[in-house]
C-alpha positions in Angstrom: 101.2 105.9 108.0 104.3 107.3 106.2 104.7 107.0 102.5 106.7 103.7 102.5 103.9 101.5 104.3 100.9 102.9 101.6 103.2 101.6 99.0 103.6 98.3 100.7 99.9 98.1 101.4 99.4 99.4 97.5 101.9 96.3 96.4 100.0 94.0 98.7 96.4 94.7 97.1 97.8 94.5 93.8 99.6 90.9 94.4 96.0 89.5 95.3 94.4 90.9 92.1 97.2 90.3 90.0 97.7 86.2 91.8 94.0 85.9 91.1 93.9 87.3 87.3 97.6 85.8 86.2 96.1 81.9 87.7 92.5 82.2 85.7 95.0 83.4 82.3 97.4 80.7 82.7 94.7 77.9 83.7 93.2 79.0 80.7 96.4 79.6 78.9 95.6 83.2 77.8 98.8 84.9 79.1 99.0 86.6 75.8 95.8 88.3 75.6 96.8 89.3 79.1 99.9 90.9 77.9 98.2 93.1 75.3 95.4 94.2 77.7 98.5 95.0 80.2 100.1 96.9 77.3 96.7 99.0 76.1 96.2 99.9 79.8 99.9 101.0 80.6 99.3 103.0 77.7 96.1 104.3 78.3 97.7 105.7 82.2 100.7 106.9 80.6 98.5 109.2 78.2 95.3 109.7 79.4 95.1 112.3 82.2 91.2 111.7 82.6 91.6 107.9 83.1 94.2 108.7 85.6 92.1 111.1 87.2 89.2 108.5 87.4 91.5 106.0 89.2 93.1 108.4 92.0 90.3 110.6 92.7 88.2 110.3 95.2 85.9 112.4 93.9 84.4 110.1 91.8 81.6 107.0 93.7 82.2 103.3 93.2 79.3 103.7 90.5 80.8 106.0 88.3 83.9 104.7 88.5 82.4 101.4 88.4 80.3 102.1 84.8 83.3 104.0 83.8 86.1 101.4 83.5 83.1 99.0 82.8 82.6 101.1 79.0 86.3 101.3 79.2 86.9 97.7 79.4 84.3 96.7 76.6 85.7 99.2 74.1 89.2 98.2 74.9 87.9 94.5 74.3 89.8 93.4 77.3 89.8 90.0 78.2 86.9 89.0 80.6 89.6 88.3 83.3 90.7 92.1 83.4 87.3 93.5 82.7 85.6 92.0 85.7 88.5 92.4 88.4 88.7 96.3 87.2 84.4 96.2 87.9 85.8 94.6 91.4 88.7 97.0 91.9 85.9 99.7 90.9 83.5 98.5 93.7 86.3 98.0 96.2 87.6 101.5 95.7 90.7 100.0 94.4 91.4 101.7 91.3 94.5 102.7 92.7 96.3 100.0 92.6 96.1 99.6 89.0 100.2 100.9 88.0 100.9 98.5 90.4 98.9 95.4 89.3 100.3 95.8 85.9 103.6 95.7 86.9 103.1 92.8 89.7 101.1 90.9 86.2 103.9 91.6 83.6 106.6 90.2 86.4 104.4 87.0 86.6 104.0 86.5 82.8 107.9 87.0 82.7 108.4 84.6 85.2 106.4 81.9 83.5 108.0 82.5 80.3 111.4 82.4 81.6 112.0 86.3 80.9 113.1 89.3 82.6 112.6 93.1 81.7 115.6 94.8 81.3 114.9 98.9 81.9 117.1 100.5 79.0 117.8 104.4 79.5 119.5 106.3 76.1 120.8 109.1 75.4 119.3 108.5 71.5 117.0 105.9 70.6 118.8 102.6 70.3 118.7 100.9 66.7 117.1 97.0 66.4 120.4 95.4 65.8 121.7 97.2 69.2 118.6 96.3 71.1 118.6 92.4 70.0 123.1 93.0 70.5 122.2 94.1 74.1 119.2 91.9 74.7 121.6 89.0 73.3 124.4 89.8 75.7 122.3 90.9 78.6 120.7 86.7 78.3 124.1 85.5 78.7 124.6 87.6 82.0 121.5 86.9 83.0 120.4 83.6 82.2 117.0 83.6 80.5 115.4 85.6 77.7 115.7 89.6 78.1 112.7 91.7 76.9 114.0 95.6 76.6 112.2 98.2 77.5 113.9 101.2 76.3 113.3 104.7 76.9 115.3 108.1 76.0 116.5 110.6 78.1 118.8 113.7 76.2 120.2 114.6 80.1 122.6 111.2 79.8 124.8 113.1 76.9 125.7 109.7 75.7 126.0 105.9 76.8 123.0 104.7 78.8 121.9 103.4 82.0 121.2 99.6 82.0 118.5 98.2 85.2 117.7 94.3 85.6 116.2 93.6 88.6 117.8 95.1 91.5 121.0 95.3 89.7 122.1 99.0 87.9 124.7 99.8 85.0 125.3 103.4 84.5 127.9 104.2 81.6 126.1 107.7 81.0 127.9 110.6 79.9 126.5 112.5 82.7 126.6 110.2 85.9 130.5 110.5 84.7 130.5 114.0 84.6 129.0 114.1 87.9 131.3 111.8 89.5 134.5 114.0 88.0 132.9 116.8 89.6 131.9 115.2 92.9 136.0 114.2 92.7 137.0 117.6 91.8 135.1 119.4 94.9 137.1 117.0 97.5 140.4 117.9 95.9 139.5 121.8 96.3 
């Protein structure tokens, strides 16, 4: 199995959980307590090492991992939805999966609300006039409401690097540079 098909089957198991969690939230319309227990858990990945470890490893049984996201869940106070299909994910051995359900669950609550996530890359943090300016003209390319998510990255130099959906901008500084220099080598 090469690395392309254990991300497809990754994205599969996570479209199941994440059909199964995103249908009990919106029957119950609870989509936003989903969103914040979506937002608490990407940040817990992003910046806890041990709760990463505790979803890859196989080191650790169903049990522990089981009791751990269990503890994890209730001090989080994540909605009963998310608690119980981590405890399934946990028994399943499907911890894995989790960057991937929370993406597959933030496209679905986007979709319902009539959003899309716009990936923003800077070289400096972007003000919140220029965020709601670029949010504002990004909806009028797009269609529907754009929610930014912005990041920083000093290696651009300047401008920034714009991703909606499959579709890429890149006004950087540095792709520039690179493409004068990619010019430059096939002129010498």
């Amino acid at each position: 199995m090469d690395v392309s098909e254990s991300a497809s089957v990754s994205t599969g198991i996570a479209n199941r959980y994440a059909t199964a969690i995103f249908e009990l939230a919106n029957e119950s319309k609870k989509l936003k307590p989903l969103e914040s227990d979506l937002d608490a858990l990407g940040v817990l990945l992003a910046e806890n090492g041990e709760f990463a470890d505790l979803i890859y490893s196989p080191v650790y049984t169903r049990e522990e991992q089981g009791a751990s996201v269990g503890a994890i869940a209730k001090k989080m106070k994540l909605s009963p939805a998310v608690a119980n299909a981590l405890s399934l994910m946990a028994s399943k051995r499907r911890l894995f999966v989790l960057p991937h359900l929370i993406n597959a669950l933030r496209a679905m609550i986007a979709d319902a609300k009539g959003e899309v996530t716009a990936d923003i890359t800077s070289a400096k943090a972007l003000t919140k006039a220029q965020s709601e300016k670029l949010a504002k003209v990004l909806k009028g390319t797009v269609g529907k409401d754009v929610k930014i998510n912005a990041t920083v990255d000093d290696a651009l130099i300047g401008g920034l690097v714009i991703k909606v959906g499959s579709q890429m901008i890149d006004s950087s500084v540095a792709s520039k540079l690179a493409a004068l220099q990619n010019s430059m080598k096939e002129v010498g």
